[in-house]
C-alpha positions as CSV (number, residue, x, y, z in Angstrom):
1,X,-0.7,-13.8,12.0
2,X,0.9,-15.5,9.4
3,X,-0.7,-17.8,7.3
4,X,0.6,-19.2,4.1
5,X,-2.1,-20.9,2.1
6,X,0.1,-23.0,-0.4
7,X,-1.2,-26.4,-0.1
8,X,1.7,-29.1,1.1
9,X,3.5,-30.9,-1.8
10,X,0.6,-29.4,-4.2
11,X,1.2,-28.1,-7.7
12,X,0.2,-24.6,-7.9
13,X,-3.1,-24.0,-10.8
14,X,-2.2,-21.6,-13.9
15,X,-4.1,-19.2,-14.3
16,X,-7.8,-19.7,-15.2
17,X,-8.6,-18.9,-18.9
18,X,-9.5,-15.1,-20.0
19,X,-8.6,-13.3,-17.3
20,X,-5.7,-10.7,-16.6
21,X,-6.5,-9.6,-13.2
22,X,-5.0,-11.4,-10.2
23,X,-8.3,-10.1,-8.5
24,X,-11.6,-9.6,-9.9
25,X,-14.2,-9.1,-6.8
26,X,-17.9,-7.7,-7.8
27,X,-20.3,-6.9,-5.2
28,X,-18.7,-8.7,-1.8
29,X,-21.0,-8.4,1.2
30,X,-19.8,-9.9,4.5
31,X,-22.0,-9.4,7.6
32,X,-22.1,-10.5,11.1
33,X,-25.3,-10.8,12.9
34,X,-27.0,-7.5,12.4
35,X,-23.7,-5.6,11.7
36,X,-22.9,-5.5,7.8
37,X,-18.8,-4.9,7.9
38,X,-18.3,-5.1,4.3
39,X,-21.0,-3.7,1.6
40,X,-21.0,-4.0,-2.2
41,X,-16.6,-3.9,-2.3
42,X,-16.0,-3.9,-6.2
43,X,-12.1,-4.9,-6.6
44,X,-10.4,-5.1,-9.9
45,X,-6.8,-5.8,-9.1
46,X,-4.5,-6.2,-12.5
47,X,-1.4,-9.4,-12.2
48,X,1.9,-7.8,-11.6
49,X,1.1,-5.0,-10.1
50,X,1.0,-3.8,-6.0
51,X,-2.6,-2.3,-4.9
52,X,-2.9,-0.4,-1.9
53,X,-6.2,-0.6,0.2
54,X,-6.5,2.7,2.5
55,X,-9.4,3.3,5.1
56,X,-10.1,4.0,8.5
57,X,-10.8,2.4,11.8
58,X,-13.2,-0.4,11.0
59,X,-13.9,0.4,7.3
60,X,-13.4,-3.4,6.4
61,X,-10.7,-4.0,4.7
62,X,-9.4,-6.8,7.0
63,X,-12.7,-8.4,6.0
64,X,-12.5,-7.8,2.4
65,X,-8.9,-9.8,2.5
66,X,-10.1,-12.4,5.0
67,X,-13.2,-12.5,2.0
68,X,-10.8,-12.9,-1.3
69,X,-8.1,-14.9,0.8
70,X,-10.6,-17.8,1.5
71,X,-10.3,-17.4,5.3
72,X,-14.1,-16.2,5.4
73,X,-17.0,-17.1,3.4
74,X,-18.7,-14.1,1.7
75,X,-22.5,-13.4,2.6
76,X,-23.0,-12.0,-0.9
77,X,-21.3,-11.5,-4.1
78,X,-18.3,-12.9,-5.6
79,X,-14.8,-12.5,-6.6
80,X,-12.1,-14.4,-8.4
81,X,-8.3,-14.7,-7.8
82,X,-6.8,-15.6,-11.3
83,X,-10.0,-16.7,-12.7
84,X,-10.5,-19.1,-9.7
85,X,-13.6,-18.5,-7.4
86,X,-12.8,-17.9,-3.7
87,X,-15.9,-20.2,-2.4
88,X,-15.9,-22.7,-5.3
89,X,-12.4,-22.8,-6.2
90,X,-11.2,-22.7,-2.8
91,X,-8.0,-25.1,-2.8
92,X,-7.2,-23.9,-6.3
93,X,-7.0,-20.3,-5.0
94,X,-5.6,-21.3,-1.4
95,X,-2.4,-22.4,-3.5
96,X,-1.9,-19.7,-5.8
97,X,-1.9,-17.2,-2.2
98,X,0.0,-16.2,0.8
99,X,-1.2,-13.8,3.4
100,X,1.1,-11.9,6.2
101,X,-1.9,-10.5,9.0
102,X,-1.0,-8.2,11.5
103,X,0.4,-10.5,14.5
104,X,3.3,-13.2,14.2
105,X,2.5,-16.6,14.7
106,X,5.5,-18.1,15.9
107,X,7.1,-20.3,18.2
108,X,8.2,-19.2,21.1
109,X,10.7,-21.6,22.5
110,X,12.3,-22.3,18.9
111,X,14.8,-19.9,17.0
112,X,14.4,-17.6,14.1
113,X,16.0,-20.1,12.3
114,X,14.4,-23.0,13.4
115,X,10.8,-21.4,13.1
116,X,11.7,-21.0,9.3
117,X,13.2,-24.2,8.3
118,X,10.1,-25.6,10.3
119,X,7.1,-23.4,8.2
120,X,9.5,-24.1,4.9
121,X,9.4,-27.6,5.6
122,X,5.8,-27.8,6.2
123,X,5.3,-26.0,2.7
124,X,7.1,-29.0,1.1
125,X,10.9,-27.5,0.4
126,X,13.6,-30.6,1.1
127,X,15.5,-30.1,4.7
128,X,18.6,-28.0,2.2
129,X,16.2,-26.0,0.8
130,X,14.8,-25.1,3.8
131,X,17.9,-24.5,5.0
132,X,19.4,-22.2,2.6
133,X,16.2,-20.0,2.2
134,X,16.0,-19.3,5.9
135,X,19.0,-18.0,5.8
136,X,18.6,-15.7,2.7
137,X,15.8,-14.8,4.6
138,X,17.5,-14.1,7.8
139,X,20.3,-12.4,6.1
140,X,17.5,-10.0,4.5
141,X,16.0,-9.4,7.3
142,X,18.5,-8.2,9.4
143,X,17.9,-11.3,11.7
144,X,21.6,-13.8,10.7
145,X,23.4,-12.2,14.1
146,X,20.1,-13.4,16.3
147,X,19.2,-16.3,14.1
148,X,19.7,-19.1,16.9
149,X,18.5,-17.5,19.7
150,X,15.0,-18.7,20.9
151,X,12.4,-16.1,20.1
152,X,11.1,-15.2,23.8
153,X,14.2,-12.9,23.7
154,X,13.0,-10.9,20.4
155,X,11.6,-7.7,20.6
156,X,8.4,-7.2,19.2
157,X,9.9,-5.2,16.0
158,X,12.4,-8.8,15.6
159,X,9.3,-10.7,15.8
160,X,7.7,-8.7,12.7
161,X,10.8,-9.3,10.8
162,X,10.7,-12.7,11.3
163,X,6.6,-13.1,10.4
164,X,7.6,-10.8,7.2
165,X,10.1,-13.5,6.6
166,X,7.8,-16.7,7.2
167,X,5.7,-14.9,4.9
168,X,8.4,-15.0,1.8
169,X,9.8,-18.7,2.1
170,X,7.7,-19.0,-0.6
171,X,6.9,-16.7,-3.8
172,X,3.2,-17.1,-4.3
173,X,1.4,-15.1,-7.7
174,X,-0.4,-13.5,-5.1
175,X,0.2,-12.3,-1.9
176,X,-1.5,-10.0,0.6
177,X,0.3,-8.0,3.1
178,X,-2.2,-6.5,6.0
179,X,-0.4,-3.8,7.5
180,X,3.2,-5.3,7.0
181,X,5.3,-2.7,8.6
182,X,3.4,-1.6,11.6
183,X,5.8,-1.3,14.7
184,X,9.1,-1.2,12.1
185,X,11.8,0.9,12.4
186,X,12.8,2.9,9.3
187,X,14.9,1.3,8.0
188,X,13.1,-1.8,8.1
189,X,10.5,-0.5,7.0
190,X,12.4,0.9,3.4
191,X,13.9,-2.9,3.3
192,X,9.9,-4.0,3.5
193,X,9.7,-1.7,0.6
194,X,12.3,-3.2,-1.3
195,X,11.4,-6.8,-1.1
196,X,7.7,-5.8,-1.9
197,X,9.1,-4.2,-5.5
198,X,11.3,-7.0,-5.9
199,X,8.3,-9.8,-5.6
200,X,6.4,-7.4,-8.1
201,X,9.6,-7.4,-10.1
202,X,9.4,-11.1,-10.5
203,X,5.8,-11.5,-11.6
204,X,3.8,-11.3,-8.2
205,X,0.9,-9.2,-7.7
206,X,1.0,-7.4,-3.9
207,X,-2.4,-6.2,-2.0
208,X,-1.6,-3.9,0.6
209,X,-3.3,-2.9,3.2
210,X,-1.4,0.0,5.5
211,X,-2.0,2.5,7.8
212,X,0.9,4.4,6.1
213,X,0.0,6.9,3.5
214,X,3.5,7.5,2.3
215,X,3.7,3.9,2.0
216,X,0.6,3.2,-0.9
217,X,2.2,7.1,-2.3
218,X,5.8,5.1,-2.6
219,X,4.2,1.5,-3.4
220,X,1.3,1.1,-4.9
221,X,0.5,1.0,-8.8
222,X,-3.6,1.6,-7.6
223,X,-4.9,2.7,-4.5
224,X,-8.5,1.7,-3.2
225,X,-9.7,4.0,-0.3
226,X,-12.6,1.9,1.8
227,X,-15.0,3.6,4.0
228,X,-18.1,1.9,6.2
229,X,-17.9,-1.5,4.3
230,X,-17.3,0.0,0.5
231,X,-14.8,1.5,-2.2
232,X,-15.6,5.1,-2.4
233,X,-12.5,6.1,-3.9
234,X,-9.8,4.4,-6.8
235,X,-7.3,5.2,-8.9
236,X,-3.4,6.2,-9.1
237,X,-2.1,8.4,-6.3
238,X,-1.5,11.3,-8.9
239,X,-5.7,10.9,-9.9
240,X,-6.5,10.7,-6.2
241,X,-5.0,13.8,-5.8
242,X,-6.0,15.4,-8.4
243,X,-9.9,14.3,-7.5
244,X,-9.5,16.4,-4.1
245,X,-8.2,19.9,-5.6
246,X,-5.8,21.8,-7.8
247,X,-1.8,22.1,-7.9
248,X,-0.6,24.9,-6.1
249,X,2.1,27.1,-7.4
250,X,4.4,29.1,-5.0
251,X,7.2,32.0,-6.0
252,X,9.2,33.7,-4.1
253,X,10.8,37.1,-5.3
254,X,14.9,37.5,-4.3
255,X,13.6,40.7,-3.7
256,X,10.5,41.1,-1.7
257,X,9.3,44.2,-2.7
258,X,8.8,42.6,-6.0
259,X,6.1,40.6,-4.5
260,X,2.9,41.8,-5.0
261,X,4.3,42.5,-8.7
262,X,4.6,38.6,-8.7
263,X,1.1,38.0,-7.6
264,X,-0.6,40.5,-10.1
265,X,1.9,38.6,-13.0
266,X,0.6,35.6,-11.6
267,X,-3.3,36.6,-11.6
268,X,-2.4,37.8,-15.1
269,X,-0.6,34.7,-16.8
270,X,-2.6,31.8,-14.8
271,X,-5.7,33.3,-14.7
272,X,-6.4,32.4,-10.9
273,X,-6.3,34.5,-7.7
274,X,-2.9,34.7,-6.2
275,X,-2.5,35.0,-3.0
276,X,0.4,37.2,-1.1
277,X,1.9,36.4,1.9
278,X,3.7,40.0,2.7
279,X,5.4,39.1,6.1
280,X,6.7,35.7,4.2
281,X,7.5,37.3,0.9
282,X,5.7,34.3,-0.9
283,X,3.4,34.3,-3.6
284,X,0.8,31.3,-4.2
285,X,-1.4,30.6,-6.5
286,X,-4.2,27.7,-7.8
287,X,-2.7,25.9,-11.2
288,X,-5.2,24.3,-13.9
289,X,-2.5,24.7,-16.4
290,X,1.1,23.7,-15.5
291,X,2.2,24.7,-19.2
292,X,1.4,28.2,-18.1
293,X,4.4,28.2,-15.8
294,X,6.9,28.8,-18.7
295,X,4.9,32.0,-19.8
296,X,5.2,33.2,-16.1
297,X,8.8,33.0,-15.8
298,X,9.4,34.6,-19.3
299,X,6.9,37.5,-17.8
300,X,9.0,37.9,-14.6
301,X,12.3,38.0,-16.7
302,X,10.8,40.5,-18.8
303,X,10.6,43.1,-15.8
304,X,14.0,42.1,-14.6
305,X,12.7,40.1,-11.6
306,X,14.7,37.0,-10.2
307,X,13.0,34.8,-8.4
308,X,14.8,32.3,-6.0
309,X,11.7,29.5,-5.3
310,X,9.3,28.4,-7.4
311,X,7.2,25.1,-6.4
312,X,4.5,23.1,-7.6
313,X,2.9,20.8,-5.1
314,X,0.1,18.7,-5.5
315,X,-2.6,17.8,-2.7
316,X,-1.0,14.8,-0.6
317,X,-2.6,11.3,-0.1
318,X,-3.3,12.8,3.5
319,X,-5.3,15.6,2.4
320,X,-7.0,13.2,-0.3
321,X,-7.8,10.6,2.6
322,X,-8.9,13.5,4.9
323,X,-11.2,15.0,2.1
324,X,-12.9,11.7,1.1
325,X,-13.4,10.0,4.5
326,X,-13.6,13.0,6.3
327,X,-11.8,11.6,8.7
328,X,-8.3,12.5,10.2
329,X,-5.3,10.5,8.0
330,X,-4.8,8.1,11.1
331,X,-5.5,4.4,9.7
332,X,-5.7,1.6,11.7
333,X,-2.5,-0.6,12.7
334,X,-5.3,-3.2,14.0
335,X,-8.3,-3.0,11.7
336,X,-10.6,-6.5,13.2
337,X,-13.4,-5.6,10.7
């Protein structure tokens, strides 16, 4: 679905007074019947910058944007987009959004080209503005050599194109992008990328759902991880990851039988266990302090010992999303909750 929520031929609201934050939610509750899909989400979402919502299979965050996009009404608490409330505000707040969802909405007996002009049209542009931004459009999408060929001959990864496309005729302050390169190639995906840093670039503020963790690692400013209805993690990637465990250092001696003369140097300088892998030749070890590294390597030069690897890695969003849903790092490419 695509749905663009600028209203036709309407100016689009500054920004309400006193507020920085292109999202400000506190407390949103959304249930249905007996089952409660979204519980107490707290969402604080600064303008200009891309947030990335993680969480698994039915953890709500296709609520929570249905919630602060206006397309559902929250059963409890409230939240703001640019100082405008989603319930009271609605209109304001319906034209200062645009939303991409997880399934075109096209149609199928018109072109590419046709279906853009039509949805640029219907968001007020003149017939040569229409026009000329479909075909940037097209042209960015990879779509100019099909552009007039009726869609029932697209494959389904043209068809995402094209609803990424729809989604950009216009630049709205805010836009929300749920699951936006699910069933891409790879390079269309890294072009996705790019026009998501470029919008950002220009002043737009990007919430991103994804089932992608190298995608919110790459994107995302802030990360939100939601599990059973509520934010139980947030924070930059690098904090994530550093929430979840230590840096890990790894040397590797040119010659192995320096080895377990490595580890005890390592034990020695870092002041953690090191552990040797004989068969490997490897050394590894827990790091608190990466300014300890530097003493380590004037150590091993000291007693003539080269060393041809040395890497510090930290945990990866996987193994941050593993350790705080406790759940496998397999999101959803159609969360309905």
């Amino acid at each position: 679905m695509t749905t663009t929520l600028t209203a036709h031929g309407a100016a689009t609201p500054a920004p309400g007074p006193g507020t920085d934050l292109a999202i400000d939610a506190r407390g949103l509750v959304k249930h249905f019947g007996s089952t409660k899909a979204v519980d107490g989400v707290d969402l604080a979402v600064p303008a200009g910058t891309v947030y990335g919502v993680l969480g698994p299979n039915g953890a709500g965050k296709t609520t929570t944007v249905s919630m602060l996009a206006t397309l559902l009404t929250p059963t409890a608490g409230s939240a703001k987009i640019f100082g405008y409330d989603v319930v009271a505000d609605s209109v304001a707040v319906r034209s200062l959004i645009g939303v991409t969802g997880q399934y075109a909405s096209v149609d199928e007996d018109l072109s590419a080209r046709q279906n853009l002009m039509l949805f640029a049209r219907l968001l007020g542009k003149s017939r040569s503005e229409s026009k000329s931004r479909a075909a940037e459009l097209l042209t960015d999408f990879a779509l100019d050599e099909a552009a007039d060929r009726p869609l029932k001959e697209f494959s389904g990864g043209m068809r995402r194109r094209l609803d990424l496309a729809a989604s950009l005729l216009d630049t709205p302050p805010l836009l929300f992008l749920d699951e936006p390169t699910t069933g891409l190639d790879p390079r269309t995906r890294a072009q996705m990328w790019e026009t998501i840093r470029k919008l950002v670039a220009q002043g737009s503020t990007v919430l991103l759902t994804t089932q992608y963790l190298d995608e919110a690692d790459q994107l995302a400013d802030r990360i939100a991880v939601i599990d059973r209805g509520r934010v139980i993690a947030d924070g930059t990637a690098d904090e994530l990851k550093e929430s979840v465990g230590l840096s890990t250092l790894t040397l590797a001696p040119v010659d192995r039988a320096d080895a377990p003369t490595v580890a005890q140097l390592a034990e020695s300088v870092l002041g953690e266990p090191a552990a040797l892998s004989a068969e490997a030749g490897r050394i590894t070890a827990p790091l608190h302090r990466q300014d300890l590294v530097p003493d380590l390597l004037i150590a091993l030069r000291e007693r003539q010992i080269t060393v041809d690897e040395i890497t510090v890695s930290k945990p990866s969003l996987d193994e941050v999303f593993l350790t705080i849903t406790g759940q496998p790092e397999q999101l959803s490419a159609a969360d309905n909750s």
